[in-house]
C-alpha positions in Angstrom: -210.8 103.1 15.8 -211.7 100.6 13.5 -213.6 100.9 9.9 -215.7 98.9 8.0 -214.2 97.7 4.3 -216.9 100.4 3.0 -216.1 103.1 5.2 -214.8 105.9 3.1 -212.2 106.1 5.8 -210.5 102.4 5.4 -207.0 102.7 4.2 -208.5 100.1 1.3 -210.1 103.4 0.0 -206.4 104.5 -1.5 -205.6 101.6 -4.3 -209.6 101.0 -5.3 -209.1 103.7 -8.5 -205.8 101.7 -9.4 -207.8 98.7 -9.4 -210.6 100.1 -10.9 -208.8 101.1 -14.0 -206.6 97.8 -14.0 -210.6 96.3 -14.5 -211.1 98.7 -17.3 -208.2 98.1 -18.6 -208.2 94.4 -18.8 -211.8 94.7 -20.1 -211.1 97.2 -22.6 -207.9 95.4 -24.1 -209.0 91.5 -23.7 -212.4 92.7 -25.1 -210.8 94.1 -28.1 -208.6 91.3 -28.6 -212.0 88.6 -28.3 -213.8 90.6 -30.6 -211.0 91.3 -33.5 -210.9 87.1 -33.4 -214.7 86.4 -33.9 -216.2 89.3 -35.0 -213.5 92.1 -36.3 -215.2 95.4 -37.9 -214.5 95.9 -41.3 -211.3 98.0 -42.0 -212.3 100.1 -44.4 -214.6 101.6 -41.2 -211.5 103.3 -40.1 -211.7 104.2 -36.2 -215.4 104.9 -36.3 -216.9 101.5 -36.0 -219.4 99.6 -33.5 -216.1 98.4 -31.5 -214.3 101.4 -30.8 -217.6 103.0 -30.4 -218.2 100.7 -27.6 -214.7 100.9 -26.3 -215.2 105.0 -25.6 -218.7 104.0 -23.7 -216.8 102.2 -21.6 -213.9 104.6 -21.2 -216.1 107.0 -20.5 -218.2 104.9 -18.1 -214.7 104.0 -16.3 -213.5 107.8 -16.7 -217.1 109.1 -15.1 -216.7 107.0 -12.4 -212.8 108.0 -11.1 -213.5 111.0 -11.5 -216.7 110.9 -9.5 -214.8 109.2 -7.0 -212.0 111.6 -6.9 -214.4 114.4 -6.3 -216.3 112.7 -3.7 -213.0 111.9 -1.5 -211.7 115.3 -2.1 -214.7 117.0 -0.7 -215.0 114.3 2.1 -211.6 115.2 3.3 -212.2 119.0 3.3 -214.6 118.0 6.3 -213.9 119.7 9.5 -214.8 117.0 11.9 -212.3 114.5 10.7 -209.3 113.1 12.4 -206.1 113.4 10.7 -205.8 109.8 9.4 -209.4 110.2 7.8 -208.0 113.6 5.8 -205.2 111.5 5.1 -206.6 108.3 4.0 -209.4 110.7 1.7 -206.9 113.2 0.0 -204.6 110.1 -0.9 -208.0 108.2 -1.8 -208.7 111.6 -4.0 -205.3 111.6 -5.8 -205.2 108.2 -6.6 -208.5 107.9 -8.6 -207.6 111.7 -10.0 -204.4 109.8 -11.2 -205.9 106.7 -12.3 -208.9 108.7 -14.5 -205.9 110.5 -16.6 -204.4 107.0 -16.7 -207.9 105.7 -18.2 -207.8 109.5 -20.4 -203.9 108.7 -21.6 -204.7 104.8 -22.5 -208.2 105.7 -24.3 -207.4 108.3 -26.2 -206.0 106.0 -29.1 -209.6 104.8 -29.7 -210.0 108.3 -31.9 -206.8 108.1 -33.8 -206.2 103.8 -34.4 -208.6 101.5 -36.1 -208.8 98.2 -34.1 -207.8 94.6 -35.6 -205.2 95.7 -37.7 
């Protein structure tokens, strides 16, 4: 049986919350490193400036959504009428965006102890 690319039950579903926080990641990082050359905070603001304040948003945003995800697959694949590759492909799918949102957790949390641009 064959699945469309959006089908929850594609086997693409597994690596999209590894890409997902590669994304975030290369946004959050190049971001920081494009703003500390044209526009760096003042350090004397310590961590709780406009950029890192904008850097949690979007580890937040990024966070909400793999873990929204991870939910969603995990209760998809608690279904009864599934095959077993559709339980497969959505309990991996689950794991992987439950791994890649305490990735996103691990990476972020330096935002509330480091001030940026130094």
């Amino acid at each position: 049986m064959k699945y469309a690319r959006t089908s929850p039950f594609h086997p693409m579903q597994i690596p999209l919350g590894l890409v997902i926080w590669s994304l975030w990641f290369v946004l959050m990082y190049g971001g920081q490193a494009v703003v500390c050359t044209l526009a760096p905070p003042a350090p004397e603001q310590g961590v709780w400036n406009w950029l890192n304040a904008g850097l949690g948003l979007l580890t937040l945003a990024a966070l909400g959504l793999l873990l929204g995800l991870a939910v969603h697959f995990w209760r998809l694949s608690r279904r009864s009428q599934l095959n077993e590759r559709q339980v497969f492909v959505t309990k991996i799918a689950a794991g992987v965006h439950l791994i890649a949102a305490l990735a996103t957790l691990f990476v972020g949390i330096p935002l509330l102890q480091i001030p940026p641009c130094l």
